[in-house]
N, C-alpha and C positions, 0 to 999 in steps of 0.2 A: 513262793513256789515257782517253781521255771515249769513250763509248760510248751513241748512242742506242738502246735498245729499243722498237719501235715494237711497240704490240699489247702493253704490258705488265700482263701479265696472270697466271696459273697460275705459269707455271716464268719468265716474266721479271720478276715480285718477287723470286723466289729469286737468280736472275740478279743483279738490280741487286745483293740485301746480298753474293752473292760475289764483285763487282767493289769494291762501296765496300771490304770486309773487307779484300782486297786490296791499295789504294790508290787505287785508279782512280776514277773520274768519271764513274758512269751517269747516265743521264739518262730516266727512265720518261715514255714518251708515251700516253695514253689520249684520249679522246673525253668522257666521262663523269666529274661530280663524283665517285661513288661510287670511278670507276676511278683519279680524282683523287688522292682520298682516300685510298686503298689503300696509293697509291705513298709518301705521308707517313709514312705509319705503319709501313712497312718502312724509311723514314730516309734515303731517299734523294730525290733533284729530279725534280718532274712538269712534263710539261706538255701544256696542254690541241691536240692535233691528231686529225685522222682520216686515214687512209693513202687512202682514197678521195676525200676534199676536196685538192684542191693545194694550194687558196691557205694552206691551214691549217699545213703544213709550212713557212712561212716562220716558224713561232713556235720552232721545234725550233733552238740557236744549232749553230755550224761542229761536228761531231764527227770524231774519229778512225773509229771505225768506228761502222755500222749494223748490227742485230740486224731482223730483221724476224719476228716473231711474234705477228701479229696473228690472230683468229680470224673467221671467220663465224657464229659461235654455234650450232654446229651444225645451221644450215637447210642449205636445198635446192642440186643442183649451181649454178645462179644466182646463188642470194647468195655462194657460194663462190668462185666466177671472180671476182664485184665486188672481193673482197680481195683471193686468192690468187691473181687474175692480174692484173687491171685496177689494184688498187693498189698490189701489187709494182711491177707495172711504171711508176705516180705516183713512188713514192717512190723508184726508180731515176734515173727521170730529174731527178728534185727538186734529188737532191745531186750528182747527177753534172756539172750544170749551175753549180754554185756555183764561186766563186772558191775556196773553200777545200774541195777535195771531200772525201771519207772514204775511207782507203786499201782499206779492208776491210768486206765484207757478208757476213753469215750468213741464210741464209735457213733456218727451221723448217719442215720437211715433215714425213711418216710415212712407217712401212712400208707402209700398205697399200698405196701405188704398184706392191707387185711382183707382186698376184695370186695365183693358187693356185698354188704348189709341191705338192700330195700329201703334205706334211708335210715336204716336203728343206729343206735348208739355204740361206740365201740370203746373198749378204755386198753390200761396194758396187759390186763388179763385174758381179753380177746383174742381166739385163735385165730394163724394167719392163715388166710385163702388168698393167696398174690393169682392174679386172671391174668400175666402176662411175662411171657419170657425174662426181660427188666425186672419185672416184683419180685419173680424167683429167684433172681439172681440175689438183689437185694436179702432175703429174707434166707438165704443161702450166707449172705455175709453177717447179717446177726449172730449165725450158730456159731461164727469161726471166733465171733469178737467173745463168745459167750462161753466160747471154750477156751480162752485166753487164759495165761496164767497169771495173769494182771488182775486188779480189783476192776472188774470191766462193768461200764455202764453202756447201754443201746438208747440214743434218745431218736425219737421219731419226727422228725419234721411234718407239721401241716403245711399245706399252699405257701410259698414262702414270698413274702412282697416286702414293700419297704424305698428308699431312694432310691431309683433309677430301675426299679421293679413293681410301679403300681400299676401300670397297663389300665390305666381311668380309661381312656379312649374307646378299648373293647368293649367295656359295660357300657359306657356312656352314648354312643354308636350304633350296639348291636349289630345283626338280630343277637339277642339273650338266650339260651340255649338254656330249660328247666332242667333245676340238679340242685344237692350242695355244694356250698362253698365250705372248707377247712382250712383256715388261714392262720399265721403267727407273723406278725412285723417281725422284721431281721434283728431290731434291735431286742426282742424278746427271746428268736432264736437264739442269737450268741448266749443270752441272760442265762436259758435254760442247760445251756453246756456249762456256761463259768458256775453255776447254782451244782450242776450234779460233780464238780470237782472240788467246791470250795464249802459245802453243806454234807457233814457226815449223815445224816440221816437222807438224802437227795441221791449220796452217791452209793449207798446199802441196795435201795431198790432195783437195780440190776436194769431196768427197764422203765423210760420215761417219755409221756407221750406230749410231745412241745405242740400247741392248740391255743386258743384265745378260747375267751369265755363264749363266744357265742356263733355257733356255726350257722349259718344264712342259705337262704335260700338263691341263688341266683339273680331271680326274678324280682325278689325283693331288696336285693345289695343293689342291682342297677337302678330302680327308682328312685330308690334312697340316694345314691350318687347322682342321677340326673337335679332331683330336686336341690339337693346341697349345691350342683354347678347352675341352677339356674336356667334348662335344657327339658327340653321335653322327653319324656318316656321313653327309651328305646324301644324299638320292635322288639318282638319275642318270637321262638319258637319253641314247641315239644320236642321232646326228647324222641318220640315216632317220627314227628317230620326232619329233623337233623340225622335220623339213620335212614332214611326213605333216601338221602343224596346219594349218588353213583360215586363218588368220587371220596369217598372216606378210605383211612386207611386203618387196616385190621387195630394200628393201637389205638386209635380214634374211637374205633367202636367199641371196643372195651372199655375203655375210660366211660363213654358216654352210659354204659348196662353197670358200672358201678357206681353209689350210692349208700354214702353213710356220714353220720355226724360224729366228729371225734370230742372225746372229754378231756377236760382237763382236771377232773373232780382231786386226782391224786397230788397234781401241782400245787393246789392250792391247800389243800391238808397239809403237805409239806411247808407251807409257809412262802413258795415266791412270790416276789411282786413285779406283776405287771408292769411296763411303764407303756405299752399299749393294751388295754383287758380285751376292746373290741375294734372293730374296722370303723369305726366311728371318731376315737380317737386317731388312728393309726393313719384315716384318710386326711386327716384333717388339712394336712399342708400339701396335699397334691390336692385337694377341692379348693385351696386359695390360689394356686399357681395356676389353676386351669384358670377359676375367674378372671385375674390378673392378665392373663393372655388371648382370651376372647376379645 
């Protein structure tokens, strides 16, 4: 199967080596030498487009399916819609248009599409309540992938961590700010895209929400990391006292009034396998590298 990734970037490097690993035929599309670059050196084929240029997607040759994981770089709702709606919907109509079209689309979303739960359970049956300009957007670009004339799948990203994305220090450090954590290692993210494109039953469900087996408290991930590093407790605070500061900014405080645990109960019906289930396994080589380095 040749498979474009468009936005190949964090988890769609990982993505390409576990399609090549595989057998398969990824194809990393970026914008940028650097992003160019990247793709080479994970071993697989780049090429140079932007999902918001059209004319640019004639360089990308016929694929079996499309991955669409391109980012905004974490600016404002604006530059947000440019991608995740304005050039979802480029690259939708790009291929759809081809003689040779692409059976299958994966569009990468997140949870936060769903809002504040009071800390309840959410799965993919959960309606979305997005509490921020960005969620909206987001959960705006689900509809466009969902009205796709492709066999489209939505998977949802938790907290996404992983090499050179554990951020040990902030827990480890504090102060710990009381809340959930919803996490998937990178290497499970990509797992849960190559799973809804190479699993007919995975890729039927339309909607899959990528999660580890066990969503954490905050306050109880940083202990547990403190004690694994060897370090004392972090400080903590409430969730009152980190909105009582002057100096928060409007998406801050929303983040902070939302709370919820995500499941992964459907993943694991469908048969993936983890090769990180929890942050336990997942931390294990950034809690050696910290030892190592004190």
């Amino acid at each position: 199967m040749r498979v474009a990734i468009l936005g190949c970037g964090y988890v769609g490097l990982e993505l390409g080596r576990q399609l090549d690993a595989a057998g398969h035929d990824p194809i990393g599309v970026r914008r940028s030498d650097d992003g160019l670059a990247a793709i080479e050196d994970a071993g697989f084929e780049g090429v140079r487009a932007d999902v918001t240029d059209a004319g640019t997607l004639d360089a990308i040759p016929d694929v079996d399916a499309v991955v669409f994981a391109a980012s905004s770089g974490g600016r404002d709702a604006a530059a947000a819609r440019e991608v995740y709606v304005d050039g979802l919907q480029t690259a939708i109509d790009h291929f759809a248009a081809r003689k040779r079209a692409p059976e299958a689309f994966v569009y990468t979303s997140s949870t936060g599409v769903y809002g504040d739960h009071d800390g309840g359970w959410v799965d993919e049956e959960t309606p979305l309540e997005p509490t921020t300009e960005k969620t909206e957007v987001l959960a705006e670009a689900e509809r466009v992938a969902h009205e796709s004339p492709f066999d489209s799948t939505v998977v949802r990203f938790a907290g996404l961590y992983g090499p050179e994305r554990y951020r040990l220090e902030r827990y480890v450090e504090g102060p710990v700010t009381e809340g959930y954590l919803n996490m998937i290692h990178r290497d499970d993210a990509a797992g849960v895209v190559r799973f809804a494109l190479t699993d007919e039953a995975a890729g039927e469900r339309g909607t899959l929400l990528a999660v580890d087996d066990e969503p954490v408290s905050k306050w109880a991930f940083a202990d547990w990391l403190a004690e694994q590093c060897g370090v004392d407790a972090p400080p903590k605070r409430t969730r009152e006292e980190r909105l009582d500061e002057d100096d928060l900014s409007e998406a801050v405080r929303r983040r902070l009034t939302t709370s919820k645990r995500c499941s992964n109960d459907l993943l694991r019906e469908l048969g993936y396998d983890y090769a990180y289930p929890t942050f336990r396994e997942g931390y294990r080589d950034a809690v050696e590298a910290y030892r190592e380095g004190r």
